[in-house]
N, C-alpha and C positions, 0 to 999 in steps of 0.2 A: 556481518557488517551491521551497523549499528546505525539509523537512520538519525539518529539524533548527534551532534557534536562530543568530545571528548566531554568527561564529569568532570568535574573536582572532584578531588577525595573526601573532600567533606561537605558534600554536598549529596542530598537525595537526587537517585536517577530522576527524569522526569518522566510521568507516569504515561503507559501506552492507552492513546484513544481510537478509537475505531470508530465512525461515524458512517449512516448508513446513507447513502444520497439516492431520494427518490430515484426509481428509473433510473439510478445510473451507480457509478462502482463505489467503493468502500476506501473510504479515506482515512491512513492510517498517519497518526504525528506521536512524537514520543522516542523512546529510547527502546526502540525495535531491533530485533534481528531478523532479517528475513534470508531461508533458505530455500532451495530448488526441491526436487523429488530426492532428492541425494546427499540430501544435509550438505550442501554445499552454499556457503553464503552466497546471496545477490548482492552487489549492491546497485542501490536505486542511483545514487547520486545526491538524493537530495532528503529532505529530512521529513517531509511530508510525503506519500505515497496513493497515489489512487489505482486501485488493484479491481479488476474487469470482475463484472459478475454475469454479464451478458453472454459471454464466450465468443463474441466475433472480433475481439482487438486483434488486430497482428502485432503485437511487443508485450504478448499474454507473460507475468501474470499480471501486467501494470494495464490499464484504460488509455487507448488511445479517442476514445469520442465515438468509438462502431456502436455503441449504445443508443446513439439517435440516432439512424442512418437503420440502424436492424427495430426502432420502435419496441427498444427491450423494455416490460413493463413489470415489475416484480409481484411477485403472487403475497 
């Protein structure tokens, strides 16, 4: 599943960014695929993605906010 909208065909995909957000998760925009352990698409729903780096979300692999609440601080 492809977190960005349908292309044109003649049109450049748009390119995948990854942004890293102090203390808190990894926000992905762009024409992504995101799969499970199993190569099995997710889809997010939406087209931008914030993905847990803390490890306490409960909707792992996306950020629900357990990042301030666990005072997760990146090394």
């Amino acid at each position: 599943m492809s977190g960005a909208p349908p292309e044109d065909p003649g049109r450049e995909p748009e390119p995948v960014t990854i942004t890293v957000c102090p203390d808190g998760p990894l926000l992905v925009r762009g024409a992504y695929e995101l799969l499970d352990g199993e190569d099995r698409p997710l889809d997010p729903g939406r087209a931008t993605v914030a993905l847990c780096r803390c490890g306490a979300s409960a909707i792992k692999p996306f950020c629900d906010g357990s990042h301030k609440r666990a005072r997760f601080r990146a090394r």
